[in-house]
C-alpha positions as CSV (number, residue, x, y, z in Angstrom):
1,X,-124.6,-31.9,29.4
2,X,-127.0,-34.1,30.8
3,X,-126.5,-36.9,33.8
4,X,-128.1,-38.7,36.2
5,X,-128.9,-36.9,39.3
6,X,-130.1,-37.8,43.2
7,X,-131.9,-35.0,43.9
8,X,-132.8,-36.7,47.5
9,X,-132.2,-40.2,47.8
10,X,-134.8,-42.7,48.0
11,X,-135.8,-45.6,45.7
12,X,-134.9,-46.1,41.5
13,X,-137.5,-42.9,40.9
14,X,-134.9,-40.9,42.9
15,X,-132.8,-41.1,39.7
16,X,-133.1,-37.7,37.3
17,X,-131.7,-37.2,34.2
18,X,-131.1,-33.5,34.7
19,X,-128.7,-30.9,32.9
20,X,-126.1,-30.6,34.5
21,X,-122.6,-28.4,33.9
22,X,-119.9,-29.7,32.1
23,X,-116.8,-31.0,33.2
24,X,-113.6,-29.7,32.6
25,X,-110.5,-31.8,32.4
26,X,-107.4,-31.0,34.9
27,X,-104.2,-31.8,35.0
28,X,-103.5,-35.7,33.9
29,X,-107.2,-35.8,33.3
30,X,-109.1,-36.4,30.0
31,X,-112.3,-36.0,29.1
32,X,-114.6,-38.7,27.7
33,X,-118.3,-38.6,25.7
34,X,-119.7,-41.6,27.8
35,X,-121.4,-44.0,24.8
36,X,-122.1,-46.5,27.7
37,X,-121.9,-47.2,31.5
38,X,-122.6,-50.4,33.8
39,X,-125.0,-50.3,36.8
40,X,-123.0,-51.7,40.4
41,X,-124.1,-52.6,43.5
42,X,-122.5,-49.5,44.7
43,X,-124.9,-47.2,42.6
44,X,-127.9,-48.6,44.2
45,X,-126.4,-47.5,48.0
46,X,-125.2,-44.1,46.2
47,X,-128.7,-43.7,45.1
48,X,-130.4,-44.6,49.1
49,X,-128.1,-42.5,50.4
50,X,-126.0,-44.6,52.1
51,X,-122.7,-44.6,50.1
52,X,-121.3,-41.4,49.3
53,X,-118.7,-40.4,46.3
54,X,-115.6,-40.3,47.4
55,X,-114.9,-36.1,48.3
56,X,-114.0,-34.4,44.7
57,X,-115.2,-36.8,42.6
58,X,-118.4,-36.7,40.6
59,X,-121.7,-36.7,42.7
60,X,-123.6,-38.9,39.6
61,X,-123.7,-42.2,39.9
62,X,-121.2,-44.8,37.7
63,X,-118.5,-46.2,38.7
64,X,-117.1,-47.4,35.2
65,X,-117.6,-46.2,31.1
66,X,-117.1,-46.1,27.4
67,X,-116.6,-44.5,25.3
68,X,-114.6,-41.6,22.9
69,X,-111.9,-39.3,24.4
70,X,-113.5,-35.6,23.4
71,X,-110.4,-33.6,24.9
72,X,-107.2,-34.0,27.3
73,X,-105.7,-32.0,30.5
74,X,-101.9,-30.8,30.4
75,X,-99.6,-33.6,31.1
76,X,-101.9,-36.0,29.5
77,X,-99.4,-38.2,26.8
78,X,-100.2,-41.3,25.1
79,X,-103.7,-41.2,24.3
80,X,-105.4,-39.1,21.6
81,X,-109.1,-36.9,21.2
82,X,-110.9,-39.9,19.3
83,X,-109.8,-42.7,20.7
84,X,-111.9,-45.6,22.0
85,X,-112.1,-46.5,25.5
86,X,-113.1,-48.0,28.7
87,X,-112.2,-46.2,32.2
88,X,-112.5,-47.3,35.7
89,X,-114.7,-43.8,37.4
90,X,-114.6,-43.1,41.3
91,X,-118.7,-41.9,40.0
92,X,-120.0,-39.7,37.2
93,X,-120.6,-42.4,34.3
94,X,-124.6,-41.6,34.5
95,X,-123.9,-39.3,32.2
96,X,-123.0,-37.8,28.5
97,X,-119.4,-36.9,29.7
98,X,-117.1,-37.8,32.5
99,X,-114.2,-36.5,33.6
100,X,-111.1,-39.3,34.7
101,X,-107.4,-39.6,35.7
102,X,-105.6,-40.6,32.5
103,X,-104.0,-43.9,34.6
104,X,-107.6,-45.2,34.6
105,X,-108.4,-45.0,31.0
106,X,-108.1,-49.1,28.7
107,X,-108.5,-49.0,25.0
108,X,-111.1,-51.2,24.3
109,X,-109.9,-54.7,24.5
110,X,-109.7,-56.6,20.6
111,X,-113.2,-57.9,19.5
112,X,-114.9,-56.2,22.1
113,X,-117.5,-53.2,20.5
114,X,-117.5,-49.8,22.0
115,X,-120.9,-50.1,24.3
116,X,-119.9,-53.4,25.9
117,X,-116.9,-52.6,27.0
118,X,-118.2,-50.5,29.4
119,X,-118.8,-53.7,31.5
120,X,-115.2,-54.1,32.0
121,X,-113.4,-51.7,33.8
122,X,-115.2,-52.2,37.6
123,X,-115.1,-55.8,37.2
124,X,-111.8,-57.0,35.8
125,X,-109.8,-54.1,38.2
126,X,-112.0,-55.5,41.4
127,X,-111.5,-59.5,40.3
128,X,-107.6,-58.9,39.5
129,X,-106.8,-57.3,42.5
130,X,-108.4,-59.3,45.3
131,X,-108.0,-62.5,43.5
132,X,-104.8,-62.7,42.3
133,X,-102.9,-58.8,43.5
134,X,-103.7,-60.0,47.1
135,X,-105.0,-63.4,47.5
136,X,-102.5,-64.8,45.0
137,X,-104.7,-67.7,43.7
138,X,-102.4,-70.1,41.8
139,X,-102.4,-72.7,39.3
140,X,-104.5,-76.2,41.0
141,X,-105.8,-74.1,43.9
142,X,-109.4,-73.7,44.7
143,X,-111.6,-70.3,44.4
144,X,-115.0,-69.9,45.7
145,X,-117.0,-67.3,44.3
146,X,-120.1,-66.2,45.8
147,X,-122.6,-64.6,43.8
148,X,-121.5,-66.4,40.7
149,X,-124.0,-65.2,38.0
150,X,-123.0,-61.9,38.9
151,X,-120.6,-59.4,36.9
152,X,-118.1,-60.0,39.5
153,X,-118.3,-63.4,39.5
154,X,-118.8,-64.1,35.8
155,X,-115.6,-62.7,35.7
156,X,-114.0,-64.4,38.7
157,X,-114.8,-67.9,37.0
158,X,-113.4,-67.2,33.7
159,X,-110.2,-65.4,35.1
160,X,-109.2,-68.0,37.4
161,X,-110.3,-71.0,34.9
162,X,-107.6,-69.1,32.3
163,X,-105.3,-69.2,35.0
164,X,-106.1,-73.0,36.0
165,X,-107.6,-72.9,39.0
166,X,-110.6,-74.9,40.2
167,X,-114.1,-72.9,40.4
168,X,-116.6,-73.5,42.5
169,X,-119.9,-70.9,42.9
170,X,-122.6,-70.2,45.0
171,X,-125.9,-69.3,42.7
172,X,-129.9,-69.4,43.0
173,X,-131.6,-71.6,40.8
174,X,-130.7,-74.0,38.2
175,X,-130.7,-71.5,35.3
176,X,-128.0,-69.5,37.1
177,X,-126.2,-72.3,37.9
178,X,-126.2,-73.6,34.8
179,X,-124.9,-70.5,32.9
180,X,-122.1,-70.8,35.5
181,X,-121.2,-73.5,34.3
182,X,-121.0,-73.1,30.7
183,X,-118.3,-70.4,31.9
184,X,-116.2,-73.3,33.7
185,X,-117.3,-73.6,37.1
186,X,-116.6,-77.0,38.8
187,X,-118.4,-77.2,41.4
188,X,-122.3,-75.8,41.0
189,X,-123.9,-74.8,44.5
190,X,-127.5,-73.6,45.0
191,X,-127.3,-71.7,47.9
192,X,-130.9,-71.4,48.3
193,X,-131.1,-75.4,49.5
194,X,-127.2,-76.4,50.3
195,X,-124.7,-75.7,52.4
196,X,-121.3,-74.1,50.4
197,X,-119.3,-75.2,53.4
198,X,-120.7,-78.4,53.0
199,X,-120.0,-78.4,49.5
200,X,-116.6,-77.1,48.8
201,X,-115.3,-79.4,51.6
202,X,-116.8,-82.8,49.5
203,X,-115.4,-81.1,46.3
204,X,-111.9,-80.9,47.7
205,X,-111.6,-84.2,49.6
206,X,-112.1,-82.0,52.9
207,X,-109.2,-79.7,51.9
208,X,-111.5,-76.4,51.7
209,X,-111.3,-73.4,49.3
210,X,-107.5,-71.9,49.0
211,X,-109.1,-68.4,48.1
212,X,-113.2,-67.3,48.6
213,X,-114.1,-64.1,46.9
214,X,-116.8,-62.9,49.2
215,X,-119.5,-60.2,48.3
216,X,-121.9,-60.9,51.5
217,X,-119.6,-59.9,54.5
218,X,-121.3,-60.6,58.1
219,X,-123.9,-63.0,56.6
220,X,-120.9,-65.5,55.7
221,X,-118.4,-65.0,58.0
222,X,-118.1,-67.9,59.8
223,X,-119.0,-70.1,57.7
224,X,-116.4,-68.6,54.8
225,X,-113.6,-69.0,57.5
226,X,-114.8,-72.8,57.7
227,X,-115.2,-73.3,54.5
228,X,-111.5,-72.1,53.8
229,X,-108.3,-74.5,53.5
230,X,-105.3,-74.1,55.6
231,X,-103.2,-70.9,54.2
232,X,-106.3,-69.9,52.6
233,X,-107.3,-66.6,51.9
234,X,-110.4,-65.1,52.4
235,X,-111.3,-61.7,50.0
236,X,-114.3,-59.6,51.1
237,X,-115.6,-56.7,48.5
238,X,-119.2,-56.2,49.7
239,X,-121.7,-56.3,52.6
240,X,-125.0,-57.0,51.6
241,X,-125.4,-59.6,54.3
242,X,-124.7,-56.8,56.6
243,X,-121.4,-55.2,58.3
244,X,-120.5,-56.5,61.5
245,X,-120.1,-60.5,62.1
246,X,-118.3,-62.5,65.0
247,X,-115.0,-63.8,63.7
248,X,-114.1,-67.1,65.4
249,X,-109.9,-66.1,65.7
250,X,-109.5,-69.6,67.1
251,X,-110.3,-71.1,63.9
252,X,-108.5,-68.7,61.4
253,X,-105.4,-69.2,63.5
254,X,-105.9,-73.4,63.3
255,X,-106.0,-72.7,59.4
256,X,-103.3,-69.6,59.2
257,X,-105.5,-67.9,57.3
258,X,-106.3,-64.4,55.8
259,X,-108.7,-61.8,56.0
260,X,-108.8,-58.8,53.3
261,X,-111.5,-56.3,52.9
262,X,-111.4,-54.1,50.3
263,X,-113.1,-50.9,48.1
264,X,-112.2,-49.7,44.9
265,X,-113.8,-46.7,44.5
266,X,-112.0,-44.7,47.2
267,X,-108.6,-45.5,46.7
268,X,-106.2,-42.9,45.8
269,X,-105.5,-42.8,41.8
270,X,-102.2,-44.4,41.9
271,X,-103.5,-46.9,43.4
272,X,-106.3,-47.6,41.0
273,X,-103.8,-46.5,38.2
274,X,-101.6,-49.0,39.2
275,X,-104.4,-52.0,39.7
276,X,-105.6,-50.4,35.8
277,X,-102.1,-50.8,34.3
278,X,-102.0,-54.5,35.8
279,X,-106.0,-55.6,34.3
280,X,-104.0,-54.2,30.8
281,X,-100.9,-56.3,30.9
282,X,-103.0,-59.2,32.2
283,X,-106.6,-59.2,31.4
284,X,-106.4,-57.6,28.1
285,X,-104.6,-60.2,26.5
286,X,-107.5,-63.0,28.1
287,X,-109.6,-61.0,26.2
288,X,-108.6,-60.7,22.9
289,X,-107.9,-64.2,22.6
290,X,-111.2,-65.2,23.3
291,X,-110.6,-67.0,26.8
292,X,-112.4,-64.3,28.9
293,X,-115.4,-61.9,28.0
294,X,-117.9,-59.4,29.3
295,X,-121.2,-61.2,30.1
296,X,-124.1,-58.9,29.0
297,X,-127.5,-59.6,30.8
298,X,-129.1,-56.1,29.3
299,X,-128.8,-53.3,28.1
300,X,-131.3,-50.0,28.7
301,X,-131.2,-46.5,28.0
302,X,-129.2,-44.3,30.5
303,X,-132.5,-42.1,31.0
304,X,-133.9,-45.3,32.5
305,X,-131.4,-46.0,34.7
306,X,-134.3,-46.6,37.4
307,X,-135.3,-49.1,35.4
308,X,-132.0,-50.6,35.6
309,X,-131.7,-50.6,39.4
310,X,-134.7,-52.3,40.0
311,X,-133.3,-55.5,37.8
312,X,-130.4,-55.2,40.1
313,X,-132.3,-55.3,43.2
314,X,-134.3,-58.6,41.9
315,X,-131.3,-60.4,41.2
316,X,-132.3,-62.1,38.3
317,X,-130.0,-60.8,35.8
318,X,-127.0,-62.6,34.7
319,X,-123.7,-60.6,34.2
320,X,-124.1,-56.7,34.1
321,X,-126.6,-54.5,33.1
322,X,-125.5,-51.7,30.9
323,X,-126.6,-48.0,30.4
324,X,-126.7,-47.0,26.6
325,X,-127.2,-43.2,25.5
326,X,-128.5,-44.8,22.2
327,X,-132.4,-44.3,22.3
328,X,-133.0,-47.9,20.8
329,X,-132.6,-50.1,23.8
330,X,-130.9,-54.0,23.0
């Protein structure tokens, strides 16, 4: 088959498509013609170097897929060679086949088609269990979801609107902003000219956010924990504003707050199984009714997928950017 490789990492012309051997399905493993994948965050680091695959998983980049089921490992049951899916990847989605752990395999969700459900998997499984597996965001509370137009927080609004929580977002630019809002957000900040903490605190009256989902790490530290209500939660997924930050203890303990950190991509398979199953009972349901959906910035062919890093690292797309092994891009 043919996949994207990193022969030596470096910038989006690091990434070859390359042939590569195929992979075999193992035991509770199935195999899967990839139609589509979804470009992350975390493929950009895989691809400088800087974030390895976790040790016996694929070494291509793509951390989510579509597509058909081609064949099945012993002790796979209840799925077929044929059927349509979506699957959550710990890497190996850059490419014409992958091979997964049957727990982390969705049929693609009612009127969603085949290539865009590949933009589900990373995000509903990574919303669902920080916001609402661990930070238990209820009915009336607050979230604060940085990063906004993103995949992750495209999702994050809609989940917790359907859920009836408040929204609020962090976003650059009006255009952003303003997509956000068509997807429910409540409270609309530009974080480019104001001040979230600032923000959230007018918005709720001076109460703060009950739950922040938080993809910049030591950048926001502080001023997350300030911007937080009493018992709220604070849910960090991703450090592009850098690793380490001061925590002021004082003031978490004032609030009684809480501090998660969490990664996906390197937990073991009953765990991801198990956040999979829940995003099925859950999520799947949001979907097919219409309340939720994918948000689609792009999509370009999988050969490209330099081409598709470097719209990541602009930030101006809104939603995901897809990888198609159709040679027509949309």
């Amino acid at each position: 088959m043919y996949a994207i490789t990193i022969p030596e990492p470096g910038g989006p012309e690091a990434l070859q498509w390359a042939e590569v051997p195929d992979p075999v399905p193992g035991e509770g493993e199935v195999l899967i013609d990839v139609v589509a994948s979804a470009v992350n965050r975390a493929d950009l680091l895989q691809r400088q170097g800087l974030y390895d695959p976790p040790p016996g998983s694929s070494p291509y980049p793509g951390l989510e897929c579509s597509g058909r089921i081609a064949a099945l490992g012993p002790g796979v049951g209840g799925l077929s060679v044929g059927d349509e899916v979506c699957a959550l990847l710990a890497g190996g989605g850059y490419a014409e086949q992958v091979v997964v752990p049957a727990g982390q395999v969705l049929p693609v969700p009612d009127g969603i088609d085949l290539v865009t459900a590949a933009a589900l998997p990373e995000v509903t499984s990574t919303v669902w269990s920080n916001v609402f597996m661990i930070a238990h965001l209820r009915p009336g509370e607050t979230l604060l979801a940085h990063g906004g137009a993103s995949g992750i927080g495209t999702m994050a609004i809609q989940l917790a609107k359907a859920v009836g929580a408040n929204v609020a977002v962090t976003a650059g630019g009006k255009e952003k902003l303003g997509f956000c809002q068509e997807l429910g957000a409540d409270v609309l900040i530009d974080y480019r000219e104001q001040d979230f903490v600032e923000e959230v605190k007018r918005a709720t009256d001076g109460a703060g956010a009950d739950v922040i989902l938080d993809i910049m790490g030591a950048k926001y530290l502080d001023r997350n924990v300030r911007a937080l209500a009493v018992n709220g939660r604070l849910a960090i997924i991703g450090m592009q504003g850098g690793a380490k930050g001061e925590l002021n203890i004082a003031a978490l303990l004032k609030k009684r707050a809480a501090i998660t950190a969490t990664s996906l991509r390197a937990r073991p398979v009953a765990e991801k199984s198990s956040i999979v199953a829940a995003v099925r009972e859950h999520v799947w349901p949001l979907i097919g009714a219409g309340q939720v959906r994918p948000v689609v910035d792009r999509t370009l062919p999988m050969r490209d997928a330099g081409a598709a890093h470097r719209v990541l690292e602009e930030s101006g797309h809104i939603g995901k950017v897809l990888l198609t092994r159709d040679a027509n891009p949309s």
